[in-house]
Structure formats: C-alpha cells, structure tokens
C-alpha positions, 0 to 999 in steps of 0.5 A: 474496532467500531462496527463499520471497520468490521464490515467494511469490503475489501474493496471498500478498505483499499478505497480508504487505504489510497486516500489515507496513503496520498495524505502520506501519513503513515501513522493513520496508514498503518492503522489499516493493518492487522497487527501481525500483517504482512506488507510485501513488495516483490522488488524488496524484502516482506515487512512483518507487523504493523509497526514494521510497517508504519516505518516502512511507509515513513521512510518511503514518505520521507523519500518522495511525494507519491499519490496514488490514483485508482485505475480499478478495483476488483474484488473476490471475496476476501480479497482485492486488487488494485490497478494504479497510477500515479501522476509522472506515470509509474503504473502498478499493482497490488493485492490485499487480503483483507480480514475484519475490516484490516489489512492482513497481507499485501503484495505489491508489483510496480518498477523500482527502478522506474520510481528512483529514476522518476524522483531523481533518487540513487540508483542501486550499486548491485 
C-alpha cells in the first residue's frame, strides 16, 4: 500500500469507491476492501472477504447497468456515510467503515424491490 492509500479520509475512499463502481469493474473495486471485510446489504445476507466481494459485484454487474450519483458525504472519524442516487431514480444509503485507507465493513439501505423492477429483472417468488 502506497503512502497516500494509507492516509486517504473516509470521505475521500468513498469518493474512489463511486467512481470506480459506476466503471462497473468489480475487479478494481474490490481492491478497496480489506481482505477480511465485510459488505452487508440489509435486504441480502453479509458477504465476508474481499473476494467474496468481488463475486458480489460481478454478479450484480452482470445483472444491470448502475451508476452511482453523490447526493452527500458525511464523515465522523473512521466512518463515512453515503446519500445516493442513480439516474431511474432509486435512492439510497450506505456506511463505510473505513481502516488504513480500505474499506473494513459496509452496510447498504436502498429497495431491492424497486431496482428489479426499474431493470425489468425477476421479482422474488417468497
């Protein structure tokens, strides 16, 4: 790790982590979690390690076209809060915990429901 992934703020790795997300790469991603993180979005079971990860966000890649648009960043030491949204209008949040200039947990709000709908994908059987 160079020097200025170390120092990097919370708010300044969550500015990475949207413009490497809307790329829609996972593999370059994922390169922003610590190797044992956690990635937990509440309407899906928490997804442990960094290539766990990475599989996650391929998968959803593969799934459909997102982008990520800034509404606000707030940040409170180690932490940092993001306010999203993307283009058809789907809104969210997440928080990031963030160690050493990477990405130690994160925990995500939005409607699942919503984005399968807005990308005309299945909807949940249960």
């Amino acid at each position: 790790m160079n020097q200025s992934q170390s120092t990097r703020s919370p708010r300044e790795l969550v500015q990475e982590w949207v413009t490497r997300f809307n790329t829609g790469d996972a593999d370059t991603l994922a390169e922003l979690y610590h190797e044992d993180a956690i990635n937990h979005q509440v309407n899906q079971q928490p997804v442990h390690g960094r290539e766990a990860i990475r599989d996650m966000f391929r998968s959803e890649f593969a799934l459909a076209t997102m982008v990520c648009l800034i509404v606000q960043i707030l940040e409170e030491g180690e932490w940092a809060i993001l306010e999203w949204q993307d283009p058809l209008g789907l809104r969210g949040c997440g928080f990031f915990q963030c160690e050493q200039g990477k990405i130690r947990f994160q925990r995500g709000y939005w409607d699942r429901l919503s984005f399968l709908r807005m990308h005309g994908l299945p909807l949940p059987t249960e």
